[in-house]
N, C-alpha and C positions, 0 to 999 in steps of 0.2 A: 627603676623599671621603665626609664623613659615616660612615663605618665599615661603608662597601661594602665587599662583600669577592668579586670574581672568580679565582675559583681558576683555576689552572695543571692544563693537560690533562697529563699521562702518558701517551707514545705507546704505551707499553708494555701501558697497558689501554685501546685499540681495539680493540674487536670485530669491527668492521663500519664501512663508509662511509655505507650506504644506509639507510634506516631500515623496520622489520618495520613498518609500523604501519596499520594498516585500521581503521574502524568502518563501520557498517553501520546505515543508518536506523531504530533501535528497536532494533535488537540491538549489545548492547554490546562489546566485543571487544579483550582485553585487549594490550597492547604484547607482544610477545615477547621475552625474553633476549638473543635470536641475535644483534643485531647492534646493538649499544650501546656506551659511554664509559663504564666506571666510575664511579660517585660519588666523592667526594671526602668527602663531608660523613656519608656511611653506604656501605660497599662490604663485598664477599665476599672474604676472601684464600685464599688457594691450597686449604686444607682447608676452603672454604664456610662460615664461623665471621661473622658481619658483625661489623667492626670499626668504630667510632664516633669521630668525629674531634670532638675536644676542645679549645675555645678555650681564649685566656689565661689567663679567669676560670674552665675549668671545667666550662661549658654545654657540652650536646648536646640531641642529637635525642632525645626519651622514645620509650621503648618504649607500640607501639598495639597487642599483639595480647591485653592482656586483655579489649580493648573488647565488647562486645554480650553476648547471653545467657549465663548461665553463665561469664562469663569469658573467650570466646571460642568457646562451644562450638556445634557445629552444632543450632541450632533442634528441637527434639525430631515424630519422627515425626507425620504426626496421627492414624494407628494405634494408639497407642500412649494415646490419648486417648479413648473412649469417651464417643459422641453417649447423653446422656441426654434431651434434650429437644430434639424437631421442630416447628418454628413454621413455619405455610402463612401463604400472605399471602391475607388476605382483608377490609379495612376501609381505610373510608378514611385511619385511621391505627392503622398495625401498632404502635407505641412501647408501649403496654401489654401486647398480646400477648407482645412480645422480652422487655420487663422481666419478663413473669411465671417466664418460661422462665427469665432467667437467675436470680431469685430464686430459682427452686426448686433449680435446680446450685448454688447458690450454700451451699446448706445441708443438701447431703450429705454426706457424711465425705470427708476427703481420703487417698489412697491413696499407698502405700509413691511412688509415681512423683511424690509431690506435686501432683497433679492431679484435681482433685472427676470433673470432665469436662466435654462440650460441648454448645453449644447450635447444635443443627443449623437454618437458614435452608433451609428448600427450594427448589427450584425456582422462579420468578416475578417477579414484582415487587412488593417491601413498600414503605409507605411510611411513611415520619420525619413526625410533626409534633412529638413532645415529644421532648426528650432522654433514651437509654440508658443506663444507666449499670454499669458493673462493679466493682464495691470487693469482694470476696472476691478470696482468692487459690484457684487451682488451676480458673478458670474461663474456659473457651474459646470467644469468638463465633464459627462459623463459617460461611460459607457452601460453596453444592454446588457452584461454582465461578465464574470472573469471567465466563466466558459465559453463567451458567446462574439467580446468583443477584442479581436488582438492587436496592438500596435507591434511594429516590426523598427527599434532602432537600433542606427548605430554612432549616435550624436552622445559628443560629452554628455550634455545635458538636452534630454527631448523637452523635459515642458517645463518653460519658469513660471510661478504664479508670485506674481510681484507691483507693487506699486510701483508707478512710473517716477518716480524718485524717492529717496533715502535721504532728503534733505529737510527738516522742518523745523515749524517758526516759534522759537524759543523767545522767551521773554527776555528780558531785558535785565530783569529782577532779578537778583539770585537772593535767596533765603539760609544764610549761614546754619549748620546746626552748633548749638551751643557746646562748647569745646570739653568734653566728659568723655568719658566709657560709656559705651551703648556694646552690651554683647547680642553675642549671636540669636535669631530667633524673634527680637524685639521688629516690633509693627509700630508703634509709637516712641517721637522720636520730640526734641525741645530743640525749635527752632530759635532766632534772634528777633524773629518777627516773622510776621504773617500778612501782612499787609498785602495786599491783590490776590491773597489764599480763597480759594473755596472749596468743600466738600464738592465732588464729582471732576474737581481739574487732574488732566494728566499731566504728569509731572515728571522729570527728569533729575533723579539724582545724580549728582556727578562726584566722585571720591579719585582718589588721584593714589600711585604705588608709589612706593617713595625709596630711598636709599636706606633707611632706616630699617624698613621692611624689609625688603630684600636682604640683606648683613643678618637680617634675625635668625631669619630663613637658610642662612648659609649661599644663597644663590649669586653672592658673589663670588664665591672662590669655585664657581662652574667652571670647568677647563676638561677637553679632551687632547690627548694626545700632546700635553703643553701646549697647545693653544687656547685661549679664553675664550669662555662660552658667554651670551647674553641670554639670561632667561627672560625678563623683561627691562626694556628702560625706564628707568627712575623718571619720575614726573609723568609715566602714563596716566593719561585720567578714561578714568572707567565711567560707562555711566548703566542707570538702571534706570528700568521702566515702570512706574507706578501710578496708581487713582487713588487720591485723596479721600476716604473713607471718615473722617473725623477730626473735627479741632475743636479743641477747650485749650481755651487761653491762646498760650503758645507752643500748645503740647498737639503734634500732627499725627493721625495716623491713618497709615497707607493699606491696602488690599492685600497684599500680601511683606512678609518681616523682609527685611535688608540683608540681603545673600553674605552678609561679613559680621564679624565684630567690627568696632570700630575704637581705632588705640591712641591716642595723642599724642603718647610715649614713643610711637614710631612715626609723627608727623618730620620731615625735617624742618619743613618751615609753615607754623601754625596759620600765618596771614594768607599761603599759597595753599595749603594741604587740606585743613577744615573743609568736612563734606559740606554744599549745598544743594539747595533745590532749585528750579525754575521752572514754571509754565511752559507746556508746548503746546501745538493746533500743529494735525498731520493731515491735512486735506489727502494727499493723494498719495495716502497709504489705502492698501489694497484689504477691505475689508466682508465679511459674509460670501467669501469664495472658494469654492473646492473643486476635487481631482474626486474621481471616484468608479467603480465601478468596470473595471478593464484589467486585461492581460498585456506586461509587456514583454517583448524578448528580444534578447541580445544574442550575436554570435558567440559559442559559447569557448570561441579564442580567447589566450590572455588581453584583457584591455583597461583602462583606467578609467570606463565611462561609468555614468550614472546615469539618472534620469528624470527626480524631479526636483526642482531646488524653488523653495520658498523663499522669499525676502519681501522685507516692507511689509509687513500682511500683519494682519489683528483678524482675531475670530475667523479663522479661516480653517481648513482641513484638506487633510489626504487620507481616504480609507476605502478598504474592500479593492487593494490593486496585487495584484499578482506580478510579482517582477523576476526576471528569470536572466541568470547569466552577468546580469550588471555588475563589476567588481568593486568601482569606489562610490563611496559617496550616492549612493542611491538614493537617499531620499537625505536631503537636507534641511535644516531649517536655519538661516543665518540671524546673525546678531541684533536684527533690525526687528524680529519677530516679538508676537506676544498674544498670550490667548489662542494656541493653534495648537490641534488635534491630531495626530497620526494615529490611526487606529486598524486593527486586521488589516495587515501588510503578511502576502507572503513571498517568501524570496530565496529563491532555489538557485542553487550551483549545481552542474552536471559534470563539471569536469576541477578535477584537483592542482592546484597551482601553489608553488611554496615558493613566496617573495622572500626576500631580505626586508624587507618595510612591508608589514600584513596590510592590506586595502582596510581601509574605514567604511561599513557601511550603511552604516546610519551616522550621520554626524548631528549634533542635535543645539544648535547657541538658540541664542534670543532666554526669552524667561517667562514662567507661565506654561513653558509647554508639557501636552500629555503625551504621550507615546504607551500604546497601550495593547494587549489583544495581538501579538507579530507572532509569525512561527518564521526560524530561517534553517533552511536544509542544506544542507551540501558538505562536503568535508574540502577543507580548504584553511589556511593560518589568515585570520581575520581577526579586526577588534568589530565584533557588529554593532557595539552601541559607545557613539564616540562622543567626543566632544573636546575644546580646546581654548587657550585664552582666557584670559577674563569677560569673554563675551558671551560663557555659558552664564547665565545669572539666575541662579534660581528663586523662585521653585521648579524644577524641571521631573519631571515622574520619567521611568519604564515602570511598567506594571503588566505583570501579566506575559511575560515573553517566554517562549520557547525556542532554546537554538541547540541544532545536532549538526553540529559543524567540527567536531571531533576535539581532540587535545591540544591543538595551537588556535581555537578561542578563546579570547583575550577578552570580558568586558570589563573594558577601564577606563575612564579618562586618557587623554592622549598627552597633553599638555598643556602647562603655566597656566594653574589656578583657574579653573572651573573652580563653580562653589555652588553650593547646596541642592545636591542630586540626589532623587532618592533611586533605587533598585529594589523593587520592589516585589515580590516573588517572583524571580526571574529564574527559567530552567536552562542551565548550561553542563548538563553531566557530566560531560568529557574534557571540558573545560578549567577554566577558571574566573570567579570574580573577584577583582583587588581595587582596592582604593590606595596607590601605593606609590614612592617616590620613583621617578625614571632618570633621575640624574642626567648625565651628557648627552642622552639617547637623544637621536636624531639632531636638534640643532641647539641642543640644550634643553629638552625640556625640564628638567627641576622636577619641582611640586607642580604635579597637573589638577592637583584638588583637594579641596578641603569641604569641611562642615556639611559631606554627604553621608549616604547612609547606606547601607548593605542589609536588607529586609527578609528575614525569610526564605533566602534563597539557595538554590541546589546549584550546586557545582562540584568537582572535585576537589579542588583548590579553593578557600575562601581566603582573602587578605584584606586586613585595612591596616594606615599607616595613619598616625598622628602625623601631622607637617613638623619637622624638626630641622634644627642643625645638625647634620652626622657629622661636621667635623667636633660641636662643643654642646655634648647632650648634659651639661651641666645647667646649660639655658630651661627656663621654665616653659612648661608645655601652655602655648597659647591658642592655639587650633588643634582640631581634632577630627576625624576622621570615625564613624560608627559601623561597626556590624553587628546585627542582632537574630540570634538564633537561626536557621539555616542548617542545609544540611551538604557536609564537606569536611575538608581537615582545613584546621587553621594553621596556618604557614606563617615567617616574619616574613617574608617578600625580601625585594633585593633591598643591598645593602642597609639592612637590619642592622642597629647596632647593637653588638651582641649576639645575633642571632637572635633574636627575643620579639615577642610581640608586643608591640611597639602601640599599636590602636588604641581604640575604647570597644571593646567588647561587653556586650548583656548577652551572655553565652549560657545557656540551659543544661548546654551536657551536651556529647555526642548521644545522637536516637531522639533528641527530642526539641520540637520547634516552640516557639514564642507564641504569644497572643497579645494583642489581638495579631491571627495570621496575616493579613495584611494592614501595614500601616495604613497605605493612602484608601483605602476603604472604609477603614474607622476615620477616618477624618471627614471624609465625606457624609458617611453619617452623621458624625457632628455635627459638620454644617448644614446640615439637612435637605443636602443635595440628592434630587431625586438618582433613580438607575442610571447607570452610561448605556 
């Protein structure tokens, strides 16, 4: 069966036959508890404690609730942020006026609360012809609100909030991890040493793709049309972003588990391949900065713009913006991210466009991030919640999203190895959600993801795909791919081998959802993180 795995229901945790479950067009509406199957895969026992169901090798589900600001923490007042500078709209292009404002916050002191303060947008409608930019930390674009305040562009991207470089000063040190099996999931890792280690250093793992890996993967014999395709080159080194949470001995562990298994069996060369760590200091990453509170809008012609792109940034946000007509990449967050927030985004299409290549319009890399609270309208062939490369690096959440964007929405991973995504009661009716191979599509993408999760979610289509060789499904299934309860048909997805479900499902039954209803909710309870 390919290393499907259909769990066995427990009559003993029926809650309920019938299913609590409503949404509401724009307003999103979370499943309720009351009447649900247990999970199998993550469930509550009798003292409300979630316990984690552990394959052969090891693997589980990672913990999602350090994701977004601060770690998980609720978005900071805007009270609590003081408007130093008020910009009216009055020109045919306001972009100088915004940047002067925010220059000048930009290089006032920053206050015990980490925050310089904000740049209040007035009442009106401004208009974008150059690009904004925000690279200090402690500085906040805001508007009077999404009925109140409109920006008008038509720039690839109107506003970057970004630190003034993506360069920083690593140590010198690298800390080999001792050359084992460490599966998925794990936070605690046996380093060679520790020496210049402490509790609260941010740390940069770096792990490398190998030839070995790829061959497992099948993604060498990638080829469209007889000509060969590269899904990734051999010897890329990946890296991930982490805070030192604990050591005993030479046992390290980090804030949030290692977005991968980790195999030695597929290093090709142990002295070059073996993960390490090293020390980083990011002075002029961009951090305690947000976008907030405004309407933007585009011409609602075919075009390939977006509008806000995050990079370099910690503990930073984008939420309560209204974006209308933008077809790619509308809000972004790049590789370089970590600890940042997208929250109540809404994002309307008014007019219907059917590409050959659907727009992406939420693209989501870096690691740590929340995306939460979106409704997106418009009918149009879109992937709205994307992401790409091994520079998505989880933990990364959607949670909470509603999209009526008809039958050619697509949320999926895009390509080559994302890892550990959760989706999270996500509403896609008309839709579909897959976690699922794309083979030659586009420039080769392969396997766009592994060791993510499909939660609770509504679509009409539900797919997940274990990562495999379709050419020699004789190979043993080492990555996996999760959907758990949800309501839709479950599909093999493209080239299925077999035609067969291929994934790891904890499926309840058609009619009836899991519990706890949402993952990254009960995680956050656990870690007794207050309300978002």
């Amino acid at each position: 069966d390919y290393g499907s795995t259909m769990t066995g229901l427990n009559a003993g945790f029926v809650l309920g036959i019938s299913i609590c479950l409503s949404f509401v067009l724009g307003l999103v509406v979370h499943i309720p508890d009351c009447e649900a199957v247990q999970a199998t895969l993550v469930h509550q026992d009798a003292n409300g404690t979630l316990v984690y169901q552990v394959d052969k090798d090891g693997n589980r589900v990672m913990d999602y609730s350090s994701c977004g600001y601060k770690g998980g923490q609720p978005l900071p007042n805007p009270s609590t942020i003081p408007v130093l500078k008020v910009v009216h709209p009055g020109s045919d292009d306001d972009a100088g006026a915004i940047q002067s404002a925010i220059d000048a916050v930009s290089s006032a002191p920053v206050q015990r609360t980490g925050f310089r303060g904000a740049v209040l947008l007035a009442p009106g409608t401004f208009r974008l012809k150059r690009q904004v930019t925000i690279s200090a930390s402690g500085v906040v674009l805001r508007g009077s609100g999404e009925d109140k305040t409109t920006v008008e562009s038509q720039l690839a991207n109107g506003i970057l909030l970004s630190g003034s470089n993506s360069k920083f000063d690593l140590s010198k040190q690298q800390h080999k991890f001792v050359a084992k099996y460490y599966p998925f999931g794990a936070t605690t890792f046996e380093l060679e040493s520790v020496d210049d280690l402490a509790v609260g250093d941010t740390v940069m793992i770096f792990s490398t793709i190998t030839a070995k890996f790829i061959a497992y993967l099948g993604m060498d014999k990638l080829s469209r049309n007889g000509k060969h395709e590269t899904w990734i080159a051999a010897g890329k080194q990946v890296m991930t972003d982490r805070v030192i949470t604990k050591i005993d001995s030479k046992y390290v562990t980090f804030d949030a588990a290692f977005p991968d298994s980790i195999r030695p069996e597929l290093w090709d060369n142990p002295a070059h391949d073996t993960p390490y760590v090293a020390r980083y200091t990011w002075a002029s990453r961009a951090r305690q900065s947000g976008i907030e509170f405004f309407k933007a809008v585009h011409s609602a012609d075919l075009n390939t713009d977006g509008f806000i792109s995050v990079n370099n940034a910690e503990n930073c946000w984008v939420r309560n913006v209204t974006l209308n007509d933008f077809q790619t990449s509308v809000v972004t967050t790049g590789a370089t991210c970590k600890f940042v927030t997208i929250q109540s985004l809404t994002i309307n299409y008014s007019k219907f466009y059917h590409r050959e290549a659907p727009p992406l319009i939420l693209t989501i890399h870096g690691t740590q991030i929340l995306h939460t609270g979106s409704v997106i309208r418009g009918e149009m062939n879109n992937w709205p919640l994307s992401s790409g490369d091994p520079i998505s690096r989880g933990p990364v959440v959607h949670h909470n999203i509603a999209i009526y964007s008809g039958s050619e929405s697509i949320v999926e991973p895009h390509m080559r190895w994302s890892t550990g995504i959760l989706y999270d009661n996500i509403n896609n009716p008309a839709g579909s959600i897959e976690l699922v191979y794309r083979g030659w599509m586009g420039s080769g993408h392969g396997w766009p993801v592994a060791w993510s999760v499909i939660w609770n979610c509504v679509a009409k289509q539900l797919c997940a795909q274990n990562p495999l060789d379709h050419t020699d499904t004789s190979k043993p299934v080492l990555y996996k791919n999760w959907l758990v309860g949800g309501l839709g048909d479950n599909i093999p997805g493209w080239e299925s081998p077999g035609k067969k479900l291929i994934g790891t499902y904890d499926w309840p039954g058609k009619g009836f959802v899991s519990a706890p209803t949402s993952l990254y909710l009960a995680q956050r309870a656990a870690a007794r993180l207050p309300p978002l």
